[in-house]
VOGU-3710 file (C-alpha; in Angstrom, 3 decimals, decimal comma):
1> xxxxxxxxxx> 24,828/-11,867/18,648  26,607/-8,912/20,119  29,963/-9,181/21,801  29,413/-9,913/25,816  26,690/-9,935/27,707  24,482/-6,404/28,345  24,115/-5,027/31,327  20,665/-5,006/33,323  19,979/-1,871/35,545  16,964/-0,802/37,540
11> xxxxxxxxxx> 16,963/3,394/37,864  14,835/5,139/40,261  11,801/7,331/39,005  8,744/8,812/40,384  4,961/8,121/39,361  2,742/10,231/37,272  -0,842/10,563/38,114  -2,170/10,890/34,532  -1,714/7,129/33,452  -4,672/5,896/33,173
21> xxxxxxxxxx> -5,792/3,824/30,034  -8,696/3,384/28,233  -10,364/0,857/26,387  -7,407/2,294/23,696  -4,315/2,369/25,527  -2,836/5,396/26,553  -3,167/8,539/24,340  -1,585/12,256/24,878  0,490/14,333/23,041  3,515/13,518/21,988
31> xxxxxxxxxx> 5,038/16,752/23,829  4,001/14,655/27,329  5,769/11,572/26,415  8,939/13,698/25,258  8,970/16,517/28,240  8,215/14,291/31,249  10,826/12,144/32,588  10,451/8,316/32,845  7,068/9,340/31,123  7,002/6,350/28,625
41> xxxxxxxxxx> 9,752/4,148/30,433  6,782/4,227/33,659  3,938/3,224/31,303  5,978/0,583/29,752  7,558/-0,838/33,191  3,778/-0,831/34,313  2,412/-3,194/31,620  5,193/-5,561/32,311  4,394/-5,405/35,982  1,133/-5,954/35,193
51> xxxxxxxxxx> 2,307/-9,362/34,086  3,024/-11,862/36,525  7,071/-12,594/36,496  6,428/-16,630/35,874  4,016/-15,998/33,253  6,463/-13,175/31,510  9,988/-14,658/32,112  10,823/-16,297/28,566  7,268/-15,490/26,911  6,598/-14,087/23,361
61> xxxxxxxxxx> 5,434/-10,494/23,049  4,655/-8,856/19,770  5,421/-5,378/18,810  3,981/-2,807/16,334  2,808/0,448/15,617  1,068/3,026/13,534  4,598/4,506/12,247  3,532/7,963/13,562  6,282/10,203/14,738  7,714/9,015/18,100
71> xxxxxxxxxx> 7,402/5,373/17,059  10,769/4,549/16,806  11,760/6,458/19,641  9,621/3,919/21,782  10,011/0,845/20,200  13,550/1,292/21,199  13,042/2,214/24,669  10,431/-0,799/24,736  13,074/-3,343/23,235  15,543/-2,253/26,113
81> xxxxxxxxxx> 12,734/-2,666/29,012  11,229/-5,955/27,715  15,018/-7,856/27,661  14,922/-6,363/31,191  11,623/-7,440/32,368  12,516/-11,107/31,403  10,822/-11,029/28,070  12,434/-13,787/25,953  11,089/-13,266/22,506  9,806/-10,026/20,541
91> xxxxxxxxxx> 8,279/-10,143/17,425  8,353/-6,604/15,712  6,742/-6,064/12,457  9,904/-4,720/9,763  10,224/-0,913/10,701  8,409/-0,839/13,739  4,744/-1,137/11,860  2,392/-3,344/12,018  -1,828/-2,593/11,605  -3,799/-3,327/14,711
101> xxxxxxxxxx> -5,513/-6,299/13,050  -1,937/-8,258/12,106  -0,921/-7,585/15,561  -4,246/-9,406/16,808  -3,526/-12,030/14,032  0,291/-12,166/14,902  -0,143/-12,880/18,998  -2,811/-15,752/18,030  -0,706/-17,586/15,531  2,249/-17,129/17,578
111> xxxxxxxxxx> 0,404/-17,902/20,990  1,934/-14,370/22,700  1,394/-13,775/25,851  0,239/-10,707/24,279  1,067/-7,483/22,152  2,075/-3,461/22,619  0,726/-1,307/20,210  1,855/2,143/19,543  -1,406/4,128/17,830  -3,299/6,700/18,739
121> xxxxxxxxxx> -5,694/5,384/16,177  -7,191/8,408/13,709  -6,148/10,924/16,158  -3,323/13,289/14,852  0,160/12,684/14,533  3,466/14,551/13,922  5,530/16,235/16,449  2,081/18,158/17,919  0,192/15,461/17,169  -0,994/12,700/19,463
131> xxxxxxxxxx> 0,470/9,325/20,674  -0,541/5,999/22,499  0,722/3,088/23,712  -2,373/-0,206/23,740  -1,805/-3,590/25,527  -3,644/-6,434/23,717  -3,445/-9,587/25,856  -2,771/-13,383/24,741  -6,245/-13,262/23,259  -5,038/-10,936/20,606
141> xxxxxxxxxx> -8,000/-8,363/21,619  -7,665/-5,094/23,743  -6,836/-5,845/28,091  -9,749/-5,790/29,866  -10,395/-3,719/32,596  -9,127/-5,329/35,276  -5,976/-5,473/33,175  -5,940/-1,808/32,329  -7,201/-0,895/36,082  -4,100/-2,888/37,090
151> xxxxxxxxxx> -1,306/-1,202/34,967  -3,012/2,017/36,292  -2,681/1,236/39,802  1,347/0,139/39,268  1,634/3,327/37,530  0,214/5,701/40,510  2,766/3,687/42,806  6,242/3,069/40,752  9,378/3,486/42,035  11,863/2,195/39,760
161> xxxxxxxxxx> 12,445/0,518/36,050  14,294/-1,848/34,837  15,838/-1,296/31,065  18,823/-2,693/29,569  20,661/0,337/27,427  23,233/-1,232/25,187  21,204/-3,026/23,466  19,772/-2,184/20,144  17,806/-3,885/16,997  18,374/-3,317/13,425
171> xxxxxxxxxx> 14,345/-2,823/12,514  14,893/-2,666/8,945  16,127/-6,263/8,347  13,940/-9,423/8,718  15,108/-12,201/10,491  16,319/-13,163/13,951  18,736/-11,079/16,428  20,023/-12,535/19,407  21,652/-11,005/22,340  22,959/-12,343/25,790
181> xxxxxxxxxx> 22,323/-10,329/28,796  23,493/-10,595/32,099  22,291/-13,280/34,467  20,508/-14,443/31,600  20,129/-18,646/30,509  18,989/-18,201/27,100  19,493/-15,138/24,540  16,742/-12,791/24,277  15,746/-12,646/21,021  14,295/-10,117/18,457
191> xxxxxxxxxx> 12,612/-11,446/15,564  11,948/-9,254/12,300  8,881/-9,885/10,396  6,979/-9,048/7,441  4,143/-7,337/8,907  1,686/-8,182/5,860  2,240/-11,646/5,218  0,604/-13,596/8,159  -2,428/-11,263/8,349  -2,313/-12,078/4,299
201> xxxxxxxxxx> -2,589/-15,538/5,093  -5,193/-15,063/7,336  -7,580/-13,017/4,793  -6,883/-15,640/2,336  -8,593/-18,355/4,566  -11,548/-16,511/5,228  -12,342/-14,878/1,655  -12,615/-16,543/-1,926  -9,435/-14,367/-3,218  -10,491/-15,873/-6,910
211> xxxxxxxxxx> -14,039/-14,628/-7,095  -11,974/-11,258/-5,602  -9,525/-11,389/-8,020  -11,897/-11,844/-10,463  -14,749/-8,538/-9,571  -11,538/-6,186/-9,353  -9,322/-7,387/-12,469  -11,549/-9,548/-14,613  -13,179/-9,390/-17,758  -16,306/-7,180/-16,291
221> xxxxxxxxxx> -14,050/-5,751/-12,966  -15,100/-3,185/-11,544  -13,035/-0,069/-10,724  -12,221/1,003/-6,796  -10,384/3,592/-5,277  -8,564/2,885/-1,634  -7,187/5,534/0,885  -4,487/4,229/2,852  -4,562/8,246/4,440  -0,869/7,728/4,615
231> xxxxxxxxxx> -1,493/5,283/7,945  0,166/1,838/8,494  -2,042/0,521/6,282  -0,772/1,158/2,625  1,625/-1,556/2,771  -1,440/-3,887/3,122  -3,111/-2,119/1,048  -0,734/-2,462/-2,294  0,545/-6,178/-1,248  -3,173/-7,474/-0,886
241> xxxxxxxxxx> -5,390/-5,370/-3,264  -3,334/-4,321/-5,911  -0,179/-7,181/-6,421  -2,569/-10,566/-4,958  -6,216/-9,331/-6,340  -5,519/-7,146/-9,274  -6,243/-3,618/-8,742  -4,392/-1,175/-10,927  -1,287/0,458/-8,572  -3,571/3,414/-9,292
251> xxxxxxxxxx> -6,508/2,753/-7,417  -4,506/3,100/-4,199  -3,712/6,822/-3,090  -1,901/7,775/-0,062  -0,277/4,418/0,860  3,073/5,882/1,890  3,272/5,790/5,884  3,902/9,148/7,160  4,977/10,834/10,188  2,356/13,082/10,609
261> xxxxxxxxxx> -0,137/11,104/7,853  0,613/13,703/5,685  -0,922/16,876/8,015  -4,255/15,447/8,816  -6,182/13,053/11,114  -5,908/9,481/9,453  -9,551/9,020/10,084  -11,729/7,544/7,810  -14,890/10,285/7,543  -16,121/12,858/4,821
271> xxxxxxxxxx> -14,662/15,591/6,751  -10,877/13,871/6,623  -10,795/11,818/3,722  -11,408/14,498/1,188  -9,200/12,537/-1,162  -11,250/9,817/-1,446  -14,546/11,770/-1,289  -12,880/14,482/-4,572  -11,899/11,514/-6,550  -15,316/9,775/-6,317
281> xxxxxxxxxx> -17,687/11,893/-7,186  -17,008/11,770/-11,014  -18,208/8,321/-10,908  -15,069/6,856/-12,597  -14,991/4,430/-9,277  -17,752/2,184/-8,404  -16,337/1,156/-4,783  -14,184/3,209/-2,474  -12,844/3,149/0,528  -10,510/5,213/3,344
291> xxxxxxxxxx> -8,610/3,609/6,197  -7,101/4,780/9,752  -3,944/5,134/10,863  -3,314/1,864/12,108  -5,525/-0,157/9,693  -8,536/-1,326/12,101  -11,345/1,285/10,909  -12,762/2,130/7,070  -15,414/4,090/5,535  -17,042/2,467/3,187
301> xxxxxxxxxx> -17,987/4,834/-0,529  -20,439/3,748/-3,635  -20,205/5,126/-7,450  -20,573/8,898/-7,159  -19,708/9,103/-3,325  -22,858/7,210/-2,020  -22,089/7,289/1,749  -22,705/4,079/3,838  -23,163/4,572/7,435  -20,775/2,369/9,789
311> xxxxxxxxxx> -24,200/1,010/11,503  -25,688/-0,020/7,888  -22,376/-1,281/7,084  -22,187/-3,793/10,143  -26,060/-4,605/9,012  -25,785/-5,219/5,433  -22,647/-7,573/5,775  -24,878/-9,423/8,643  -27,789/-9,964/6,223  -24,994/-11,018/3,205
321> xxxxxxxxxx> -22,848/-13,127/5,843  -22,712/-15,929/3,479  -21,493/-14,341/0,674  -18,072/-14,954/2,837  -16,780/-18,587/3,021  -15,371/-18,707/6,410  -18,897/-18,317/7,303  -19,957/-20,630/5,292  -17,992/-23,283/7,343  -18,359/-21,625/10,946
331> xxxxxxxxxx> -21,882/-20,433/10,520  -23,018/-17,750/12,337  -23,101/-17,399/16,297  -24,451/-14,368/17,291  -24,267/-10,360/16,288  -23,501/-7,217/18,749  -23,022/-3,540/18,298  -22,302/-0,906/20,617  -24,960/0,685/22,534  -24,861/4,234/20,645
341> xxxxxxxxxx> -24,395/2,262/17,014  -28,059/2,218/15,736  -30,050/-0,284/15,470  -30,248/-1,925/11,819  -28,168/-4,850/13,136  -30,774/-5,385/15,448  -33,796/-6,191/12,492  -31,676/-8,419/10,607  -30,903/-10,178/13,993  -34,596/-10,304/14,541
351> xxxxxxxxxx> -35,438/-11,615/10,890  -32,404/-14,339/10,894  -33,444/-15,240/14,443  -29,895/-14,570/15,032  -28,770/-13,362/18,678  -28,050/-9,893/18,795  -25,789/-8,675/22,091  -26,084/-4,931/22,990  -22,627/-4,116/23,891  -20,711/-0,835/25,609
361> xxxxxxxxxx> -18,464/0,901/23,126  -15,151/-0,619/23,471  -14,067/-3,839/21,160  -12,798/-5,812/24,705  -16,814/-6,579/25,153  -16,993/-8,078/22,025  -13,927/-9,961/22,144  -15,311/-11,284/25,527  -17,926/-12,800/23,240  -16,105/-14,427/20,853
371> xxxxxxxxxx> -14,120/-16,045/23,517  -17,139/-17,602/24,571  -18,020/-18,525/21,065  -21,112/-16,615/20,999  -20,352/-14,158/18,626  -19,562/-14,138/14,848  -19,771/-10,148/13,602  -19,832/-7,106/15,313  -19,522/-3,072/14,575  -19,369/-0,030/15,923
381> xxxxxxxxxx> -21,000/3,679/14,561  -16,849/5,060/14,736  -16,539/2,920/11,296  -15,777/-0,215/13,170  -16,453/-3,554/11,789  -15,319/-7,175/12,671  -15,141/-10,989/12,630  -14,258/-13,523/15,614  -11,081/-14,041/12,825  -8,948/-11,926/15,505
391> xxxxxxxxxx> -9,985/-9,884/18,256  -10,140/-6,453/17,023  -12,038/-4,041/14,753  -10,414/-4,834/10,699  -10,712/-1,832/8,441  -9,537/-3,936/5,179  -11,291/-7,321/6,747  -14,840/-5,024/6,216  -13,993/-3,636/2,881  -13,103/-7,223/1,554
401> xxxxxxxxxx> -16,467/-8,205/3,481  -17,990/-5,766/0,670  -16,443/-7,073/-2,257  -17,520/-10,232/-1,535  -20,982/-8,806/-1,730  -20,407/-7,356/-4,541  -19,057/-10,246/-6,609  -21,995/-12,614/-5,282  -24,720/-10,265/-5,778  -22,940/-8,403/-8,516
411> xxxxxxxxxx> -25,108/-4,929/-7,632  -23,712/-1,579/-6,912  -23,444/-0,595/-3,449  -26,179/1,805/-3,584  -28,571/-0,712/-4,909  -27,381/-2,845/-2,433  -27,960/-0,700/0,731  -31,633/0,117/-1,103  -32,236/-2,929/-0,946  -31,516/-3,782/2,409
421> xxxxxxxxxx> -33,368/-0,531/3,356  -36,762/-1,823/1,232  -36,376/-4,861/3,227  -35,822/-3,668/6,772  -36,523/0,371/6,577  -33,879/2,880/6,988  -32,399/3,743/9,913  -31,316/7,036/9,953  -28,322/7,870/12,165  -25,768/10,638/13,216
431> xxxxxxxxxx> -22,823/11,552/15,860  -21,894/15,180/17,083  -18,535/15,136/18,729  -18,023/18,247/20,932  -13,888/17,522/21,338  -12,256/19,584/23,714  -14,397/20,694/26,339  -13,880/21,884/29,754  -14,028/19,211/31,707  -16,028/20,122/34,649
441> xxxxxxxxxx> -18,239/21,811/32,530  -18,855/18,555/30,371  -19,094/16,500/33,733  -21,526/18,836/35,155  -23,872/18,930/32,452  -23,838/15,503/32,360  -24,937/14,865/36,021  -27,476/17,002/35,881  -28,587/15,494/32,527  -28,820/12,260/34,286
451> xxxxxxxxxx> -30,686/13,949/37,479  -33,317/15,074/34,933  -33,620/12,193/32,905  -33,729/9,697/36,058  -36,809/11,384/37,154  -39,898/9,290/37,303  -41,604/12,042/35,491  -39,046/12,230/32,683  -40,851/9,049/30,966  -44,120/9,680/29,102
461> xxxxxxxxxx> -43,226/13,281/28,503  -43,908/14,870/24,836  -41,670/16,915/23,094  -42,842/18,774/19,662  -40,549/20,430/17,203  -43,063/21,410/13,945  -44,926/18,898/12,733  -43,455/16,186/15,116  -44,454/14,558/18,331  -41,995/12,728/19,998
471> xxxxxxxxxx> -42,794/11,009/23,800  -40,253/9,637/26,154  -41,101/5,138/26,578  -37,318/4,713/28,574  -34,341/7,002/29,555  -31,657/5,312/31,917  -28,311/5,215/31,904  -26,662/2,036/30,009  -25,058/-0,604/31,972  -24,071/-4,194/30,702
481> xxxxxxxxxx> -24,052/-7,091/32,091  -21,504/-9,675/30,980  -23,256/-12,872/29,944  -20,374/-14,853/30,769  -19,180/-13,794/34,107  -21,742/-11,255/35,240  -19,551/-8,855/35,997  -21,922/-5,107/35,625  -19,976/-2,230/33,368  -22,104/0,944/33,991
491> xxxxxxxxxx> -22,072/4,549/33,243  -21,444/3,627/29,995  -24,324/6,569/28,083  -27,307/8,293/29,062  -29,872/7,465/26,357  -33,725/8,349/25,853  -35,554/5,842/24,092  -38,949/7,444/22,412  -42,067/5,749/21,704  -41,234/5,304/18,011
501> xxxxxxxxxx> -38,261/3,550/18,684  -35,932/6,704/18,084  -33,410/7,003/20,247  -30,842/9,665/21,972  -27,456/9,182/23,263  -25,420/11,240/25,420  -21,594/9,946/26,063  -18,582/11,289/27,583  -15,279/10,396/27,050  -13,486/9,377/23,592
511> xxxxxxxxxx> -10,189/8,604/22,703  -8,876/12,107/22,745  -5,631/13,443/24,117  -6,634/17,002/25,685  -10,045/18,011/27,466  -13,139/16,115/27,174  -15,700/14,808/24,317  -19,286/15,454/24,528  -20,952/13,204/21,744  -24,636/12,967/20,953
521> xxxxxxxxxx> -25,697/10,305/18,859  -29,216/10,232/17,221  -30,965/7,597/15,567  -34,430/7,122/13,931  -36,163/4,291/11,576  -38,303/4,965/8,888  -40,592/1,686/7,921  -41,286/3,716/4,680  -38,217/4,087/2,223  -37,571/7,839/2,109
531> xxxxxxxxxx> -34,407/9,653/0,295  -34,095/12,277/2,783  -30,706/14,264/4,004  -29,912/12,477/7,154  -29,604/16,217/8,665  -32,560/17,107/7,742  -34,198/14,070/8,826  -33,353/14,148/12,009  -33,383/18,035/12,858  -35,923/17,823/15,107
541> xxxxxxxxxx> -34,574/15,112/17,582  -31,210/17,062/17,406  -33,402/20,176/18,172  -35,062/18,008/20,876  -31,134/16,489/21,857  -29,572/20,174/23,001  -32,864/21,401/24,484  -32,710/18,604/27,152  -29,504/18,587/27,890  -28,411/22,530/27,339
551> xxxxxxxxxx> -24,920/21,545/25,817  -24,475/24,779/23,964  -25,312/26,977/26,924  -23,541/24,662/29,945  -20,407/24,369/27,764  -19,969/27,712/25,665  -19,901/25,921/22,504  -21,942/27,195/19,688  -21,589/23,790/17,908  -19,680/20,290/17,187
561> xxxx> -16,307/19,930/16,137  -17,591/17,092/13,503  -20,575/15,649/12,647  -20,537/11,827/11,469
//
């Protein structure tokens, strides 16, 4: 305990109009955080605002991050303001890191009144990079709207903060700090932890690590390859896979947490991960696998690179559910995916007789669910997939989901998806992310896109490209309806629904930093098994996708930034 007790003070500052989270926290470039004034210290005092002072004053909040550059720089400044704010205990993985899932996992063991998280996800990082600061409430799983709505309204309003400046943690050591403040009772303590070894703990109650142990270093293993992408996640990564299951050090790559994640995007995609994508296609690895920056997303590779979609991941681990104890003992209460996510889920639902919840993209709608205990697995297209284990999208969580497929079923991934796709059909499914656009231009287009497709005489009309008819059954623009509290969530995608069950989606927004995202998801099932390009395959409904809604021509770009 330092020497004397540290000053509180409260210093004047002025709002900023530009503080509005999303479903992911806050996200700009790092330049905004480091050039405004107050920039971070107003987002921060918000979120304790947010927080009512009886429910705050002497409550546990946990603390991690992504270890992109800036981290420190704010944990500090957050340490300072949350002894201020009344704050009693912080728990802050060693370093400053911790993945999104352990921070979940960490606020639900711990009880938290809930956790900051300091990702901006698979965006960039490094000094021109991007930045973010998430709330997660006592849940464990991102604030919900009337949270974030909240911390936006204190933001557009603020006046003053409240920090306490002489006081500062030693991140690198585990174990407790104390320190007495002024008209303070009890110490405010710090608490180092081991940001693996809880989540560990978790995983270990929910898989058979044996049976694991045994597919990756046994007599007849099998050989994997895992991309940490130089995110938070490498850490995990070695401790779990390669030290607890077996895996040669080898077969992880990139599992040093960088700065900048080593000068590209930590997301988990063929365009980013080319590491992982190069070292497959040999076939010297049966299984591989790339990670995010902060550990809650994966993309999921077979022997030779064999891609599996994020919306026939989610599906395949639905119809194998039992291959995973925890289900075992839980069973199974319910499936959702995100509107634009295609619809594979939705047959195995069908054939399990399994509830299926259409969700809007954002993991606070599933956790919502699980809550309520109505849901069991979830995913999203973005390489999102989950368990009610926590209350957030688990990038390793889905890849040991896999494994356990594999050592039940003891198939290769490929025959494994062919399988599932003899069984159901194939649905065939892609994204084009337009990043950066002007804004009005992107908002425009997609008013007048909704004008067009509102019309009565939008339904029922036939659209040809070649050899292909396709005719509009539905078009609307998705809202939701919570189950639970039926509150309404709308504007949430324009999609056109054809007669053959092939759909369109048009969405606006992301979790970018600058400008806006235009993304266009299309999806189409084939009953008959067919080993088409995806591309190809779905040409003419992308054809079909820009003539409706004009993108190129109402935005001035030619075409997308990346194609998932």
């Amino acid at each position: 305990m330092e020497n004397g007790p540290l000053q509180v003070l409260t210093f004047p500052t002025a709002p900023y109009p530009d503080q509005r989270p999303g479903a992911s926290g806050l996200r700009k470039k790092v330049y905004v955080f480091q050039s405004k004034r107050n920039y971070l210290h107003n987002f921060i005092q918000s979120i304790f605002s947010s927080i009512d002072l009886p429910d705050r004053q002497g409550a546990t909040l946990v603390v991690g991050g992504d270890g992109r550059f800036f981290n420190s720089t704010a944990i500090a400044v957050l340490v300072q303001m949350a002894a201020a704010n009344g704050i009693g205990r912080l728990i802050i993985g060693r370093h400053g890191m911790m993945s999104t899932p352990a921070v979940s996992c960490v606020i639900r063991k711990y009880k938290a009144i809930g956790g900051i998280i300091l990702t901006a996800s698979h965006n960039p990082g490094g000094p021109t990079g991007d930045f973010g600061i998430k709330f997660n409430t006592a849940s464990g799983g991102p604030a919900k709207e009337e949270v974030t709505s909240k911390i936006y309204q204190l933001s557009r309003t603020i006046e003053e903060f409240a920090i306490c400046p002489g006081l500062h943690v030693d991140l690198k050591t585990l174990g407790k700090q104390a320190f007495d403040l002024e008209n303070k009772f009890k110490p405010f303590t710090v608490e180092i932890v081991d940001p693996v070894e809880s989540y560990a703990n978790l995983l270990r109650n929910i898989f058979d690590f044996a049976a694991l142990k045994e597919l990756l270093s046994g007599e007849n293993h099998i050989n994997i390859r895992l991309d940490a992408m130089h995110g938070v996640l490498g850490p995990y990564v070695k401790r779990i896979l390669c030290e607890e299951l077996g895996c040669p050090a080898n077969s992880a790559i990139n599992c040093v947490p960088l700065e900048d994640f080593g000068g590209q995007p930590p997301d988990p995609n063929l365009m980013y991960a080319t590491d992982l994508v190069d070292s497959m296609r040999d076939g010297q690895y049966d299984f591989g696998a790339a990670f995010d920056g902060d550990g809650d997303r994966s993309m999921i590779l077979g022997k030779h690179g064999f891609f599996v979609t994020p919306s026939d991941s989610v599906a395949v681990v639905a119809d194998n559910i039992f291959c995973i104890p925890y289900f075992q003992h839980t069973g199974v209460r319910g499936f959702a995916r995100s509107m634009p996510t295609s619809t594979a889920l939705d047959r195995v639902a069908k054939a399990t007789k399994i509830e299926l919840h259409e969700t809007p993209t954002g993991w606070r709608f599933f956790g919502n669910l699980m809550d309520a205990g109505m849901l069991s697995l979830c995913g999203e297209e973005s390489f999102a997939t989950g368990g009610d284990h926590i209350r957030e999208k688990d990038g390793l969580w889905a890849v040991l989901a896999w494994l356990s497929i594999i050592a039940t079923r003891r198939q290769s991934v490929e025959n494994i998806l062919k399988d599932h796709w003899l069984k159901y059909g194939r649905n065939y499914f892609t994204r084009y992310d337009y990043e950066n656009v002007d804004i009005d231009a992107a908002c425009d287009m997609m008013e007048d896109l909704e004008i067009l497709i509102s019309d009565k005489s939008f339904v029922k009309q036939r659209f040809a490209v070649e050899d292909k008819i396709y005719q509009v059954e539905k078009a609307d623009n998705f809202e939701y309806t919570d189950p639970l509290d039926s509150t309404i969530t709308r504007n949430q995608g324009l999609r056109i629904v054809f007669s053959d069950g092939s759909r369109i989606v048009y969405r606006l927004g992301g979790t970018g930093a600058e400008g806006a995202t235009v993304r266009i998801y299309i999806d189409s099932h084939e009953r008959k098994l067919l080993f088409e390009e995806t591309q190809v395959m779905l040409a003419p409904l992308a054809t079909i996708a820009l003539k409706i809604s004009q993108l190129h021509h109402r935005t001035g770009r030619n075409g997308p930034s990346l194609i998932t």
